[in-house]
DOLUMMAR-282515 format. One record per residue: residue number from 1; residue in one letter; chain; x, z, y of N, C-alpha, C, O, CB in turn. Coordinates in steps of 0.1 Angstrom, whole numbers, padded with zeros to 4 digits. Glycine has a CB too. Example, Ala and Ser with C-alpha at 12.3 -4.5 7.8 and 13.67 -1.06 7.14 Angstrom:
<atoms>
<atom num="1" residu="A" chaine="A" n_u="0132" n_w="0078" n_v="-0057" ca_u="0123" ca_w="0078" ca_v="-0045" c_u="0132" c_w="0078" c_v="-0033" o_u="0142" o_w="0085" o_v="-0033" cb_u="0113" cb_w="0090" cb_v="-0045"/>
<atom num="2" residu="S" chaine="A" n_u="0128" n_w="0071" n_v="-0022" ca_u="0137" ca_w="0071" ca_v="-0011" c_u="0129" c_w="0079" c_v="0000" o_u="0134" o_w="0080" o_v="0011" cb_u="0141" cb_w="0057" cb_v="-0006"/>
</atoms>
This chain:
<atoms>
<atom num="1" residu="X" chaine="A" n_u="-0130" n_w="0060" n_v="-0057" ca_u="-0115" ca_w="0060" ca_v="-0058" c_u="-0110" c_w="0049" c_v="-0049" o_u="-0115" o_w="0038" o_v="-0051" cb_u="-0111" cb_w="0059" cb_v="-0073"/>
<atom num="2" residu="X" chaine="A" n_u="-0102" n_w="0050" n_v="-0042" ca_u="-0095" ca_w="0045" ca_v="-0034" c_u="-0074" c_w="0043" c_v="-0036" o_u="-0065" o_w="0052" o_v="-0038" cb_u="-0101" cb_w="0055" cb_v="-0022"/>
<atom num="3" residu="X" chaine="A" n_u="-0073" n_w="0033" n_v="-0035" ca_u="-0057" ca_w="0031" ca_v="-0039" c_u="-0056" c_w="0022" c_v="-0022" o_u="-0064" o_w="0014" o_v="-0017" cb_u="-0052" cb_w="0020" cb_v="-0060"/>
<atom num="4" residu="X" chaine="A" n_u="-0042" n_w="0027" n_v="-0016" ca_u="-0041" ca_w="0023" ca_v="-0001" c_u="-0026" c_w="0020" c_v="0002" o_u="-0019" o_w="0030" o_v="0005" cb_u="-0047" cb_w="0035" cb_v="0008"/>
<atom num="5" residu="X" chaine="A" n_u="-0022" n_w="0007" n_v="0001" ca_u="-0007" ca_w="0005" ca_v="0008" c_u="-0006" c_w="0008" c_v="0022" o_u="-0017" o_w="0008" o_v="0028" cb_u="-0002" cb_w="-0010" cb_v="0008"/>
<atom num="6" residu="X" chaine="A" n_u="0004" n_w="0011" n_v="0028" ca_u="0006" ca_w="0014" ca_v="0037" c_u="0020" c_w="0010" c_v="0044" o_u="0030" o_w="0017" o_v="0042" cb_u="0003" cb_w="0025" cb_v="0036"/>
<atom num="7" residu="X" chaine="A" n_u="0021" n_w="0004" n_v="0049" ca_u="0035" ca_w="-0004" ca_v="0058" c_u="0036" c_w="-0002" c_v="0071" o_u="0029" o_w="-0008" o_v="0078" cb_u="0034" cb_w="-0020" cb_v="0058"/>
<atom num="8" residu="X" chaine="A" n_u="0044" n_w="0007" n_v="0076" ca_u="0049" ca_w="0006" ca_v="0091" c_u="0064" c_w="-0002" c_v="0092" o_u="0074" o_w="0002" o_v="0088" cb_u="0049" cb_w="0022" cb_v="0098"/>
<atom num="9" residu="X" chaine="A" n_u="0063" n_w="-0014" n_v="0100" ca_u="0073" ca_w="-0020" ca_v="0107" c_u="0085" c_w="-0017" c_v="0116" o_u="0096" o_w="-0023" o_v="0117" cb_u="0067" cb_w="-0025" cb_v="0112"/>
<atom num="10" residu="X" chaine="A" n_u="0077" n_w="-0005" n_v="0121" ca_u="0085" ca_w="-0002" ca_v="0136" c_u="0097" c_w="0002" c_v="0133" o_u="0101" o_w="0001" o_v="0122" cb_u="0079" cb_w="0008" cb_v="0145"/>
<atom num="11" residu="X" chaine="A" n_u="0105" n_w="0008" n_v="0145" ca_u="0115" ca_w="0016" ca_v="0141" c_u="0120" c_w="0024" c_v="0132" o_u="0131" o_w="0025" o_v="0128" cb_u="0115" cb_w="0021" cb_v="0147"/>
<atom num="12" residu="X" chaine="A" n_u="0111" n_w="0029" n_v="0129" ca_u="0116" ca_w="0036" ca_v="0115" c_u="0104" c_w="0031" c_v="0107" o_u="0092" o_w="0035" o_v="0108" cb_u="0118" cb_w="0055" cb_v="0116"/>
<atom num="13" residu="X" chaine="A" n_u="0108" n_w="0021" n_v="0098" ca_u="0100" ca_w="0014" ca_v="0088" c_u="0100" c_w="0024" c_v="0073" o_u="0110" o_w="0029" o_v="0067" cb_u="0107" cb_w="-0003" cb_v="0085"/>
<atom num="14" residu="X" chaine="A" n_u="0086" n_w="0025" n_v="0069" ca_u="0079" ca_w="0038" ca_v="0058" c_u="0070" c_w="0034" c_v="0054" o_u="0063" o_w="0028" o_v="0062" cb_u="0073" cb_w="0051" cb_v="0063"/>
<atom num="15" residu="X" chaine="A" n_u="0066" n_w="0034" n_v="0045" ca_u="0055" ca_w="0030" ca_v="0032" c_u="0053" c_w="0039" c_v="0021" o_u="0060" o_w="0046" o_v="0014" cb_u="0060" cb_w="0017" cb_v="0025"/>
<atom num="16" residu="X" chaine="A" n_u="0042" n_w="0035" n_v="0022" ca_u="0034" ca_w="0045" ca_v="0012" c_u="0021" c_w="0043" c_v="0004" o_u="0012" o_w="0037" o_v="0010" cb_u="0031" cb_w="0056" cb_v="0019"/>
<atom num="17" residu="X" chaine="A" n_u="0019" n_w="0049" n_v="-0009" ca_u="0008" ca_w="0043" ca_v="-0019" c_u="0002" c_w="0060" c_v="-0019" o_u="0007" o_w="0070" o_v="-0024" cb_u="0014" cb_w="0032" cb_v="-0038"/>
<atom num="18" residu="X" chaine="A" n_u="-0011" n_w="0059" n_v="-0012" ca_u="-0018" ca_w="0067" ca_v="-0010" c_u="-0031" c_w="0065" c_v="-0024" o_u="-0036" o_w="0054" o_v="-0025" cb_u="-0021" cb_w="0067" cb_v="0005"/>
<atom num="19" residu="X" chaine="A" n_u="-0034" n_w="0078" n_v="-0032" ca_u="-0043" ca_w="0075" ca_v="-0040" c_u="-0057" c_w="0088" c_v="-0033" o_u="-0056" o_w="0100" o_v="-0029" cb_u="-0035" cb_w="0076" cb_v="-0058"/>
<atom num="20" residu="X" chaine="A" n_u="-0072" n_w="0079" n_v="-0034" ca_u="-0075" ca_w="0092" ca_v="-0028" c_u="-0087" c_w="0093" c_v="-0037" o_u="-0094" o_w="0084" o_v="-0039" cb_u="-0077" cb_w="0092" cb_v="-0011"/>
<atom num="21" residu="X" chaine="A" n_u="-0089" n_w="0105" n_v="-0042" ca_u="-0096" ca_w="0103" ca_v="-0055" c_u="-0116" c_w="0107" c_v="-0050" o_u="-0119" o_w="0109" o_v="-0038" cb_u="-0085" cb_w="0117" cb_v="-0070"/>
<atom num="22" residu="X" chaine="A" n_u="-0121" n_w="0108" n_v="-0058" ca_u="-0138" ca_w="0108" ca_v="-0055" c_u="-0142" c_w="0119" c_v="-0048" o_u="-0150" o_w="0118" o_v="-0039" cb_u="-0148" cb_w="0108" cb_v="-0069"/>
<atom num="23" residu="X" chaine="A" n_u="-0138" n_w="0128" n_v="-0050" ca_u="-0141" ca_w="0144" ca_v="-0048" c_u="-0129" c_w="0146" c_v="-0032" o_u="-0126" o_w="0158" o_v="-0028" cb_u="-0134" cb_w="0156" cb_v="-0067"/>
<atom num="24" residu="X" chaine="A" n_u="-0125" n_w="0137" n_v="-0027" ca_u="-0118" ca_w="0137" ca_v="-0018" c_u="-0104" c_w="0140" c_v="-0019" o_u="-0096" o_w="0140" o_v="-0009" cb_u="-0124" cb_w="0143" cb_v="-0010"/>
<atom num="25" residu="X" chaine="A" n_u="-0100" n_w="0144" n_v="-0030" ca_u="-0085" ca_w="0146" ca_v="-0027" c_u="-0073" c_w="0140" c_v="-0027" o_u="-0071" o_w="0135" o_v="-0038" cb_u="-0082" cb_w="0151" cb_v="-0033"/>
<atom num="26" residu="X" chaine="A" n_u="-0061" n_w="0137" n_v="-0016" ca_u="-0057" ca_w="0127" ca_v="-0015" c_u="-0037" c_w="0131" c_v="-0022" o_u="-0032" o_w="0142" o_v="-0021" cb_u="-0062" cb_w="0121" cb_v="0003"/>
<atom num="27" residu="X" chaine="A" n_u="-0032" n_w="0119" n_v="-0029" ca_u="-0022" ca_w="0124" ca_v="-0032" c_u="-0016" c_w="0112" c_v="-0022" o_u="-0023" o_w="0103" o_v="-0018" cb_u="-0020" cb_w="0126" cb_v="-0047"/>
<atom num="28" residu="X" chaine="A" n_u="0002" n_w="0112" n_v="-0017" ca_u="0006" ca_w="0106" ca_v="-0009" c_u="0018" c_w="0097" c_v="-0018" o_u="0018" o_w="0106" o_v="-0026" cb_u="0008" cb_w="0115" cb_v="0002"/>
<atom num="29" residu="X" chaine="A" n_u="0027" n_w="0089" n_v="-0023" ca_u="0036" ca_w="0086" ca_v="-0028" c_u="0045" c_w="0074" c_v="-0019" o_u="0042" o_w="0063" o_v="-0017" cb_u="0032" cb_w="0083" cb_v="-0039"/>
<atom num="30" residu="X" chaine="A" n_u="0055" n_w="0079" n_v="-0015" ca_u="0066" ca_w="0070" ca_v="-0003" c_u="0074" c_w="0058" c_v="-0012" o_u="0081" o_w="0059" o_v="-0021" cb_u="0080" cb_w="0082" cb_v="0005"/>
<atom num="31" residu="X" chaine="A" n_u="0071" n_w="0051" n_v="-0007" ca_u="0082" ca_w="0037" ca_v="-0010" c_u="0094" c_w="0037" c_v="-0003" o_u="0095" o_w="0036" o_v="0009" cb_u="0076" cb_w="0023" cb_v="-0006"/>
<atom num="32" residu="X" chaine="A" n_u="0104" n_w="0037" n_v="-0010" ca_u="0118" ca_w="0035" ca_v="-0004" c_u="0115" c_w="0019" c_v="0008" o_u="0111" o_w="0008" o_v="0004" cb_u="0133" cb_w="0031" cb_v="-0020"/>
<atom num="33" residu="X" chaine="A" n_u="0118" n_w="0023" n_v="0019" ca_u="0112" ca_w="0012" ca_v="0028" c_u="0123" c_w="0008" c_v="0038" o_u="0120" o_w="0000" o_v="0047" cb_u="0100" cb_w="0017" cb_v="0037"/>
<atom num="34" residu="X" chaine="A" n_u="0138" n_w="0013" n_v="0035" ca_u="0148" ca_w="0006" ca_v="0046" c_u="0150" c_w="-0006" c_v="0051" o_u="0154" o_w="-0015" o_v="0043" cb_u="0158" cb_w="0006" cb_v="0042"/>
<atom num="35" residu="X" chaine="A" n_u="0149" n_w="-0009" n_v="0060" ca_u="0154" ca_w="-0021" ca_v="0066" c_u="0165" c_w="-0033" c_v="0065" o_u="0165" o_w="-0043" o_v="0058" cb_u="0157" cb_w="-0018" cb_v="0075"/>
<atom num="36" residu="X" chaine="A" n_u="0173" n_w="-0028" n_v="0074" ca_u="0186" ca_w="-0036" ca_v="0075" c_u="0186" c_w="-0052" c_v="0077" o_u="0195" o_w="-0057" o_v="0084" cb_u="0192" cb_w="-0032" cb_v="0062"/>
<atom num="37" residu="X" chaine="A" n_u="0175" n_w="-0060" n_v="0070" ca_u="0181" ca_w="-0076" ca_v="0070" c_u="0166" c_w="-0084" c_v="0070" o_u="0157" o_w="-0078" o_v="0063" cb_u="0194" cb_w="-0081" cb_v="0053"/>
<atom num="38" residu="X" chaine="A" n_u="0163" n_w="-0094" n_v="0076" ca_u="0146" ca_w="-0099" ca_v="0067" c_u="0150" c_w="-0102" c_v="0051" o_u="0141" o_w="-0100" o_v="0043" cb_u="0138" cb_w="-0118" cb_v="0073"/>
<atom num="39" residu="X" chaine="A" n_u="0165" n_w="-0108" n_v="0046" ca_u="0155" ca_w="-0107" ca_v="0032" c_u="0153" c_w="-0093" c_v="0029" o_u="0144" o_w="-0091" o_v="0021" cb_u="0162" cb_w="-0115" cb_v="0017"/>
<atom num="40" residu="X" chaine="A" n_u="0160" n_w="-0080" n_v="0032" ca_u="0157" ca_w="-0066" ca_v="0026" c_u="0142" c_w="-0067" c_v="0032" o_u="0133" o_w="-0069" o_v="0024" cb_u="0167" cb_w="-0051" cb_v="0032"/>
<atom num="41" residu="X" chaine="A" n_u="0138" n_w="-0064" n_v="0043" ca_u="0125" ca_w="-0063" ca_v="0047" c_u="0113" c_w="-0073" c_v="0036" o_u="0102" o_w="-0068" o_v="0031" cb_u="0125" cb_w="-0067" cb_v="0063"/>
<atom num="42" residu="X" chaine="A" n_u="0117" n_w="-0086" n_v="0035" ca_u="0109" ca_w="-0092" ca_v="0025" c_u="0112" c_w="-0083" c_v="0011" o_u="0104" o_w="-0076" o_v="0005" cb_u="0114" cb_w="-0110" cb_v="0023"/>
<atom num="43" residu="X" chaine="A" n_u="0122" n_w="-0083" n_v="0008" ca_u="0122" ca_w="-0078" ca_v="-0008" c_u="0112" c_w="-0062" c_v="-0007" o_u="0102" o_w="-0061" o_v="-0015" cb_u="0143" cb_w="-0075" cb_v="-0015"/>
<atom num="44" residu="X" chaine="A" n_u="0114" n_w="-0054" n_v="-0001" ca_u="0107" ca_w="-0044" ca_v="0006" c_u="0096" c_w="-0043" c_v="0002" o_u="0090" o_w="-0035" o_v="-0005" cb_u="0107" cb_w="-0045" cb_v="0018"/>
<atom num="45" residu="X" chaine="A" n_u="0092" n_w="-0054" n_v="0010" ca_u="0071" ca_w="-0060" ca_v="0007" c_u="0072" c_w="-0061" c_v="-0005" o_u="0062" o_w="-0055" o_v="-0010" cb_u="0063" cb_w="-0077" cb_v="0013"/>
<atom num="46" residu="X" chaine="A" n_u="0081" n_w="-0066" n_v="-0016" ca_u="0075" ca_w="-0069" ca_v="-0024" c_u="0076" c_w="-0053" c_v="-0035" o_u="0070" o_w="-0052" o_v="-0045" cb_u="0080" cb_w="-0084" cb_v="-0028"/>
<atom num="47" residu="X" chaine="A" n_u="0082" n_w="-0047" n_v="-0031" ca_u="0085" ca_w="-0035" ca_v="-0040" c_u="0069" c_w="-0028" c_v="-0033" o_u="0060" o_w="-0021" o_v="-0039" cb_u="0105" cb_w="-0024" cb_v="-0035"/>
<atom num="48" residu="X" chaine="A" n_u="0068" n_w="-0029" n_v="-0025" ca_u="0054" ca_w="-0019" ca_v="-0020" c_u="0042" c_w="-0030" c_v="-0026" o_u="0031" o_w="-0024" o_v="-0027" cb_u="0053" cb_w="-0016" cb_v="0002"/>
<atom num="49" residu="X" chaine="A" n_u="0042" n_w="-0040" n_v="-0029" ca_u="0029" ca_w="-0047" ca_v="-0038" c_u="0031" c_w="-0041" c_v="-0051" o_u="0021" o_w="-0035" o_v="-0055" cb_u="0030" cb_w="-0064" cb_v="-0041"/>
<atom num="50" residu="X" chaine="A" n_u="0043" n_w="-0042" n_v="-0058" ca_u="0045" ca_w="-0039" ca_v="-0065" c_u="0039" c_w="-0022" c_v="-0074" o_u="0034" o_w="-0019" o_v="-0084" cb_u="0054" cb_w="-0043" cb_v="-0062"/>
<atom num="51" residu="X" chaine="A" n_u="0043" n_w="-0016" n_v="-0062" ca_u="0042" ca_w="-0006" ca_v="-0063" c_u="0025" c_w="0001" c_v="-0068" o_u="0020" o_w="0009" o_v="-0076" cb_u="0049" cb_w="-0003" cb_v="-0050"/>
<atom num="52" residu="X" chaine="A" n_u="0020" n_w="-0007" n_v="-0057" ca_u="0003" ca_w="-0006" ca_v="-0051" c_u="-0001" c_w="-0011" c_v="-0067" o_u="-0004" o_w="-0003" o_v="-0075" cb_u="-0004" cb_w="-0020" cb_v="-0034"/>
<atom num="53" residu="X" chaine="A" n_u="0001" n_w="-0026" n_v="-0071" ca_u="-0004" ca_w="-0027" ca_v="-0083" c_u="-0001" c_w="-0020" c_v="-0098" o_u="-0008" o_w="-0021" o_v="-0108" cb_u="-0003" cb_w="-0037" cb_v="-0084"/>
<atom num="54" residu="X" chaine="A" n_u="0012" n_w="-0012" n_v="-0097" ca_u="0012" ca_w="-0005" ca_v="-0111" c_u="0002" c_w="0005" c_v="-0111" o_u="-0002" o_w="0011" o_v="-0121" cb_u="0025" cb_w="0000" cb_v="-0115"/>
<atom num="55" residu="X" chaine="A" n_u="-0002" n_w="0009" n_v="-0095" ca_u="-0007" ca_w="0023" ca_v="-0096" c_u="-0023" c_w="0020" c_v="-0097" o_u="-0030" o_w="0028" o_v="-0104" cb_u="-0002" cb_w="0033" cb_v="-0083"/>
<atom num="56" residu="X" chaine="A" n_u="-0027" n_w="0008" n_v="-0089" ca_u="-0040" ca_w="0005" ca_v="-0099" c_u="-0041" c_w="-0001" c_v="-0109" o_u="-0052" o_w="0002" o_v="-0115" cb_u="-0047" cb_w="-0001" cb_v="-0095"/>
<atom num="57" residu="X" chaine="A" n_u="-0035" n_w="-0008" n_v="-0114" ca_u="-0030" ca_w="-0007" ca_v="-0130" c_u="-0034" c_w="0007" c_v="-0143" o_u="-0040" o_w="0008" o_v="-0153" cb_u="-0013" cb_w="-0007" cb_v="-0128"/>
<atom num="58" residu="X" chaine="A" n_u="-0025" n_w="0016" n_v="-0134" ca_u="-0030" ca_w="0027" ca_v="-0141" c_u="-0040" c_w="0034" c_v="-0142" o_u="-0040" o_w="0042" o_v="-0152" cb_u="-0027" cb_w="0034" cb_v="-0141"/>
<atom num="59" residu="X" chaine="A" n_u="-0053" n_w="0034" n_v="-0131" ca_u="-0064" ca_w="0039" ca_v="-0128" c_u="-0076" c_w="0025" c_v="-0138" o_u="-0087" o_w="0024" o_v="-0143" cb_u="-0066" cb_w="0041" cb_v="-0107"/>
<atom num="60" residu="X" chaine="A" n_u="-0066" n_w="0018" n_v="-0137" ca_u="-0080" ca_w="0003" ca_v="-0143" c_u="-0073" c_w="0008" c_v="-0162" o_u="-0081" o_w="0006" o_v="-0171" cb_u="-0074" cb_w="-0025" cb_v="-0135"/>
<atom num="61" residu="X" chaine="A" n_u="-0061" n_w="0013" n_v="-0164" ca_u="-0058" ca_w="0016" ca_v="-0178" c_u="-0073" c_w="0031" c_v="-0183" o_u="-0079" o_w="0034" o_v="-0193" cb_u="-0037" cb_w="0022" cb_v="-0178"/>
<atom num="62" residu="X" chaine="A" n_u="-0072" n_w="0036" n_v="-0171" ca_u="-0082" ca_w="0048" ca_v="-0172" c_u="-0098" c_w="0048" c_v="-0174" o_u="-0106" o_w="0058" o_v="-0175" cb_u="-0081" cb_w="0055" cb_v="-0160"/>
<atom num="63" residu="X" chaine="A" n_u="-0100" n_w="0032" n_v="-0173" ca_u="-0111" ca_w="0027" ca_v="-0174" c_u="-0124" c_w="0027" c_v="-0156" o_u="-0136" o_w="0026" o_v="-0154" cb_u="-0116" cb_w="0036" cb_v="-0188"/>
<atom num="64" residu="X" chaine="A" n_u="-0110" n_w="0028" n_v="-0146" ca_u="-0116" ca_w="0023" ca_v="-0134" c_u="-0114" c_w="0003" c_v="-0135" o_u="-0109" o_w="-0005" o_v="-0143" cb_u="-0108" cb_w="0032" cb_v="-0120"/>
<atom num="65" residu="X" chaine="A" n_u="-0120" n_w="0002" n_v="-0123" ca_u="-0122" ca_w="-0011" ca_v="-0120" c_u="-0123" c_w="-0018" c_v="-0106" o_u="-0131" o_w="-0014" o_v="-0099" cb_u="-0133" cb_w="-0012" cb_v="-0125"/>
<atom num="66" residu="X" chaine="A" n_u="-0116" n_w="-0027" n_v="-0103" ca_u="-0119" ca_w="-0031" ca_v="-0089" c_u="-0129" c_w="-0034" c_v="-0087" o_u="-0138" o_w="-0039" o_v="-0094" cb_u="-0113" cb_w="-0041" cb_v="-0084"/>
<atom num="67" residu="X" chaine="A" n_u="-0129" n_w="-0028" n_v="-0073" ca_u="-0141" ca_w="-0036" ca_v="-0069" c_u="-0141" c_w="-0040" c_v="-0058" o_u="-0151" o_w="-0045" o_v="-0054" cb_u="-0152" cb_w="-0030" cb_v="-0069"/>
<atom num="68" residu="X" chaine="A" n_u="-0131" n_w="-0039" n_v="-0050" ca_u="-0131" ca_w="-0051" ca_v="-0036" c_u="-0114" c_w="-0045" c_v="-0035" o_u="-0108" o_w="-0036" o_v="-0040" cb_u="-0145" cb_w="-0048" cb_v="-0018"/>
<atom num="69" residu="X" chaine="A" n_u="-0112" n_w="-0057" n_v="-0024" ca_u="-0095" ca_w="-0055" ca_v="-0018" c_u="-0095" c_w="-0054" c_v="-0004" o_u="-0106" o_w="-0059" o_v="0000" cb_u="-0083" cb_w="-0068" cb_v="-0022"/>
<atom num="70" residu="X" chaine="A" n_u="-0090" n_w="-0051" n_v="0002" ca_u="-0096" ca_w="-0054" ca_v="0024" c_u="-0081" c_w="-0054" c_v="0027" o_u="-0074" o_w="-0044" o_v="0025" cb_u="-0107" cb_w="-0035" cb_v="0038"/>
<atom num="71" residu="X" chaine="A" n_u="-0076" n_w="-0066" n_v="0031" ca_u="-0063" ca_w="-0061" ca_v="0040" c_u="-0062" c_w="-0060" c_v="0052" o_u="-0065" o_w="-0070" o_v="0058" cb_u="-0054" cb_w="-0066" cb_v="0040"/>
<atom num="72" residu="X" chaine="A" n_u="-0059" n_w="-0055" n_v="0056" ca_u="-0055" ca_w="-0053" ca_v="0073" c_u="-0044" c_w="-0052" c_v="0075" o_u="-0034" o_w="-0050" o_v="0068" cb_u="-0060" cb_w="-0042" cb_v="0080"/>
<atom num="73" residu="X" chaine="A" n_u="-0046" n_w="-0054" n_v="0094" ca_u="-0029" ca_w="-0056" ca_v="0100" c_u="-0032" c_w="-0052" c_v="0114" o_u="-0043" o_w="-0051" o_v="0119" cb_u="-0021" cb_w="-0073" cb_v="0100"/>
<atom num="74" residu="X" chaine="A" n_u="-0021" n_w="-0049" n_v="0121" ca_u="-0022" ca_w="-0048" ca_v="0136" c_u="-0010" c_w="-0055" c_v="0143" o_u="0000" o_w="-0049" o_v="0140" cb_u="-0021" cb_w="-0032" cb_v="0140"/>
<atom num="75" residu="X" chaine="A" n_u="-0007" n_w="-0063" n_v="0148" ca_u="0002" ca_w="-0071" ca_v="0152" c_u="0001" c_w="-0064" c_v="0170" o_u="-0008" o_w="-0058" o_v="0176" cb_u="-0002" cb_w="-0088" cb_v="0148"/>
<atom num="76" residu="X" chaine="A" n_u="0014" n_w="-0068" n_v="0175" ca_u="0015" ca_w="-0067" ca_v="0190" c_u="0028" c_w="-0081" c_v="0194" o_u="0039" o_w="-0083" o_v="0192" cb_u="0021" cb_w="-0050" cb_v="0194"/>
<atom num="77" residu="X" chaine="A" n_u="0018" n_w="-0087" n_v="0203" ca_u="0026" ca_w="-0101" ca_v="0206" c_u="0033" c_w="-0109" c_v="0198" o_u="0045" o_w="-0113" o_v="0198" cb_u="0035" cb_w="-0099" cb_v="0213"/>
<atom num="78" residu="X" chaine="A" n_u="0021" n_w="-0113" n_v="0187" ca_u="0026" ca_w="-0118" ca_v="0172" c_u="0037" c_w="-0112" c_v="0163" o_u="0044" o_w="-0120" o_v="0157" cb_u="0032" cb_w="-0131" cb_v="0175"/>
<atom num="79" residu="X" chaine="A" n_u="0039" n_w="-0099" n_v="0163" ca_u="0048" ca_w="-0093" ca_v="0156" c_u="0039" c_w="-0079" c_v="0147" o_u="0035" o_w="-0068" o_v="0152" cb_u="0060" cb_w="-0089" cb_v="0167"/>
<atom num="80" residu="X" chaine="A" n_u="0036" n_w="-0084" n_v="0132" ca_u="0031" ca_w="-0073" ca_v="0125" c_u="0035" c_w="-0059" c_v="0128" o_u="0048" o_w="-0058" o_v="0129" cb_u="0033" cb_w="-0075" cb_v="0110"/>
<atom num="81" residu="X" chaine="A" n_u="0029" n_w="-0046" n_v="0130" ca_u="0036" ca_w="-0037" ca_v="0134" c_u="0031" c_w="-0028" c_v="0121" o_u="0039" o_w="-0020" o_v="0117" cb_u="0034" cb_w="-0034" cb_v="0150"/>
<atom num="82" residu="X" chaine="A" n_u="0019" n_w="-0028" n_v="0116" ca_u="0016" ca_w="-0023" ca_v="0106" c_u="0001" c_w="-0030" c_v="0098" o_u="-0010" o_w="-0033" o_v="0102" cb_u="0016" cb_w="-0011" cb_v="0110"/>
<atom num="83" residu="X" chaine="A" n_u="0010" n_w="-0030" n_v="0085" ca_u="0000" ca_w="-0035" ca_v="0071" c_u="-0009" c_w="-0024" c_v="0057" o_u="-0006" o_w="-0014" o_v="0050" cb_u="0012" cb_w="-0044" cb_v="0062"/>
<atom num="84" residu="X" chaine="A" n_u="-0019" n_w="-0032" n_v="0060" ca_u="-0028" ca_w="-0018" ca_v="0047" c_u="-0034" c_w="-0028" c_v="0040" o_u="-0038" o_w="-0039" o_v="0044" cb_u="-0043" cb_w="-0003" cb_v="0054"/>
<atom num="85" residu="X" chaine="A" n_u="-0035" n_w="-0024" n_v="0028" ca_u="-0042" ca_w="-0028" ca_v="0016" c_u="-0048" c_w="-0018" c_v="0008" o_u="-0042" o_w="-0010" o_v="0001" cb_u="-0035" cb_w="-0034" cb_v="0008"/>
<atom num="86" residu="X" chaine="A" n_u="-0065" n_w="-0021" n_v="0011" ca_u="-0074" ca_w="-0006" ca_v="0005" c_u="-0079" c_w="-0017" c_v="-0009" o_u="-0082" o_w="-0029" o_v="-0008" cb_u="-0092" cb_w="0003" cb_v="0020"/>
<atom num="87" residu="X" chaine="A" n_u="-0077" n_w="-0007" n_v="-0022" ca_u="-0084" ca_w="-0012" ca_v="-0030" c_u="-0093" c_w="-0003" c_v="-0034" o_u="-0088" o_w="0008" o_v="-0038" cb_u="-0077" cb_w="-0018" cb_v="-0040"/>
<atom num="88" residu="X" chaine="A" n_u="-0109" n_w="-0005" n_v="-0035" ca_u="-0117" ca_w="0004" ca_v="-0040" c_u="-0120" c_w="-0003" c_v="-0055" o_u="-0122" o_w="-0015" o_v="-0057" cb_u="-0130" cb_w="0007" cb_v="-0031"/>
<atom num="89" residu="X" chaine="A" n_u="-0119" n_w="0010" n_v="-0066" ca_u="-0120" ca_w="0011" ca_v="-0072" c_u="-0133" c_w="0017" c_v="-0080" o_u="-0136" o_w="0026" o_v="-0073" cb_u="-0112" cb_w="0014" cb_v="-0071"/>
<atom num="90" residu="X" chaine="A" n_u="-0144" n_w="0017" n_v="-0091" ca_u="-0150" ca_w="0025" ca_v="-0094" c_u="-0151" c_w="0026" c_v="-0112" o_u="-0147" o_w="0016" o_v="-0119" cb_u="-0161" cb_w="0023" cb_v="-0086"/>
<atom num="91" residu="X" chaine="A" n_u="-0156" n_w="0038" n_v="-0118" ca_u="-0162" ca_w="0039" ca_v="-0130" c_u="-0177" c_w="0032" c_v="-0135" o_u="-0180" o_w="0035" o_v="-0147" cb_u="-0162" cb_w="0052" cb_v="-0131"/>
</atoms>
């Protein structure tokens, strides 16, 4: 089981908590991700953490379990362009 933030920066900034379950099937869920200001963009991040942890929250209420976190990023000329956070999960 796999739980996956997903942050694009760019022009049109979109986020998303992808859950992708054992048997391969993947469900997709969008985070309201508008722009407009850095603190909206900060507050933003924090609605998409947010987001990511209730939903493993609910898989660890189901009696899954972390088992590692990986984050990644891709920057271009010191500017994040896109962020992920894979949490694997298992029974």
């Amino acid at each position: 089981m796999m739980v996956i933030s997903n942050v694009s920066l760019g022009f049109d900034a979109q986020a998303a908590i992808i859950t992708i379950d054992p048997d391969g099937k993947q469900q997709e869920k969008a985070v309201d991700f508008s722009r407009g200001s850095a603190k909206k963009l900060a507050a933003n991040l924090t609605e998409v953490h947010k987001a990511t942890l209730a939903t493993v929250n609910e898989y660890t209420k189901a009696g899954w379990h972390v088992v590692s976190v990986t984050p990644s990023g891709f920057a271009n000329q010191g500017n994040t362009i896109f962020a992920q956070n894979v949490y694997l999960l298992e029974k």
